[in-house]
N, C-alpha and C positions, 0 to 999 in steps of 0.2 A: 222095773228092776234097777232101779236107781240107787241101792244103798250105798251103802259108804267104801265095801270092798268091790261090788261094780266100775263105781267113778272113778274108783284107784283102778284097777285093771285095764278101763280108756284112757288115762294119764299115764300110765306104764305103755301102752299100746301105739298112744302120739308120741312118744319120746322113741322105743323102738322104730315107730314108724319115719320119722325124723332122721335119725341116725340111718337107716337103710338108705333112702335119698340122698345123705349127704355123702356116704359112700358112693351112691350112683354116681351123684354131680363127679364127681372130683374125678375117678377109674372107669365110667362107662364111657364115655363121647372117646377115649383111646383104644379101650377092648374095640367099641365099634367097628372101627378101620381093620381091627384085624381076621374078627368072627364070618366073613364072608359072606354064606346066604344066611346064615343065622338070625345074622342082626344088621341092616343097612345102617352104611355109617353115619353119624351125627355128629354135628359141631358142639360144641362144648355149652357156647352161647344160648344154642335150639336147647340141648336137654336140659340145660340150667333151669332157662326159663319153664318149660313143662314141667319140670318137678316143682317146680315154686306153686305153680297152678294144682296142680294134686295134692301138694302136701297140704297146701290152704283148704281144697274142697276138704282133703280129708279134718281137718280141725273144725271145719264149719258144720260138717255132718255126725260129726261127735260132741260140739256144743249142741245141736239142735236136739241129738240122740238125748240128752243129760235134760235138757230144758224141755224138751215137747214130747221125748220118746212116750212115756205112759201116758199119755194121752192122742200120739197120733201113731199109728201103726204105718201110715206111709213112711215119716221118718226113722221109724224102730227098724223095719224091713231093707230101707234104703241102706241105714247103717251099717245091717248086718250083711248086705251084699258087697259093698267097699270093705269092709275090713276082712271079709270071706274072700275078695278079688286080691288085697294083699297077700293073702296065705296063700292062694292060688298061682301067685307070682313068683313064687319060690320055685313053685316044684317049674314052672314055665315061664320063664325061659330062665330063670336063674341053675339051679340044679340041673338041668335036660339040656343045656350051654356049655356050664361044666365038664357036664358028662362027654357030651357029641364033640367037643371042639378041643379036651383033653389038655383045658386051661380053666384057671380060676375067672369065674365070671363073675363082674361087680356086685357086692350086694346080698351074693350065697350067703356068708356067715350072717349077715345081720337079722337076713330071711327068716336062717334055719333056727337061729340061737332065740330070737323076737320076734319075730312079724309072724312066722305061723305055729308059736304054741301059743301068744297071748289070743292070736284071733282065734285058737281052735276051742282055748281055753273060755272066751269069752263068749261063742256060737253053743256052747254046749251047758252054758248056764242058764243062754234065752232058753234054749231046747227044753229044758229042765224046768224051766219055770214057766210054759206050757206052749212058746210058737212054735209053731206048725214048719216040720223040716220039710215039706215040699216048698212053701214061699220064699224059705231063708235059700233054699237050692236056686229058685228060680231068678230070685233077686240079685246073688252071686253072679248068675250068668249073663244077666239084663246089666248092670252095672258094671260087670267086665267087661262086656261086648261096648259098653257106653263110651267108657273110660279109652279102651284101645280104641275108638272113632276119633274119641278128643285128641289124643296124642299126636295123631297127626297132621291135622291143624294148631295143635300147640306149638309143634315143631317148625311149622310153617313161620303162624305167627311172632313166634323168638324168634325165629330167621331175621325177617323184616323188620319187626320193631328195632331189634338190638343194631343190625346192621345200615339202619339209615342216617 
């Protein structure tokens, strides 16, 4: 499912996805210090660099999606669990932040407005065009669970890198 309004909907999806991160960079490592247990705080330098690592895997697994998807189903799947983990992101901890801590958390609007109608939009076309919603579900949760392992070792490794 590589036509021409797929590719445009993962180039509308890295640019949403883009923009959400830049928001994070810029208003999360401050909200941090404030949100409590919510969210441990983070230096500016740590989540910079983490998001620069995400935003990359996420470009790399949408070029591979676009070049190898119809032909490799590990990449098609992978895909669909990273950009399923973004829309996921919203409602936790971005929305569920908001809500509990009765302040705007970084990232809401870009979430709500981009990141999870283009992923829902884009999850329900593969659906449509015949994968299987139990892998796309399980994928989501494997690559989420992946993703938040990385984080904090990303956050580690920005620590050190930046600060030496």
């Amino acid at each position: 499912m590589n036509d021409a309004i797929a590719i445009s909907l993962k180039i509308i999806f890295l640019l949403g996805f883009t923009l959400h991160n830049i928001e994070e960079a810029i208003w999360l490592p401050k909200w941090s210090k404030l949100a409590g247990k919510f969210h441990k705080p983070v230096a500016s330098n740590q989540f910079i660099f983490a998001v620069i690592i995400v935003t990359m895997i996420g470009y790399l697994l949408t070029l591979f999606d676009i070049l190898l998807g119809d032909n490799s189903i590990f990449y098609r799947y992978t895909y669909l669990g990273f950009i399923g983990m973004m829309g996921l992101n919203v409602i936790m901890p971005h929305l569920a932040g908001s809500i509990i801590l009765k302040k705007y958390s970084p990232g809401l609007v870009t979430g709500l407005f981009l990141n999870l109608p283009i992923s829902l939009i884009i999850i329900v076309r593969y659906i449509a065009n015949g994968l299987d919603v139990y892998y796309i579900i399980l994928s989501i949760v494997l690559i989420s669970c992946i993703i938040l392992f990385l984080l904090k070792y990303l956050f580690i490794l920005g620590d050190r890198l930046i600060n030496q």
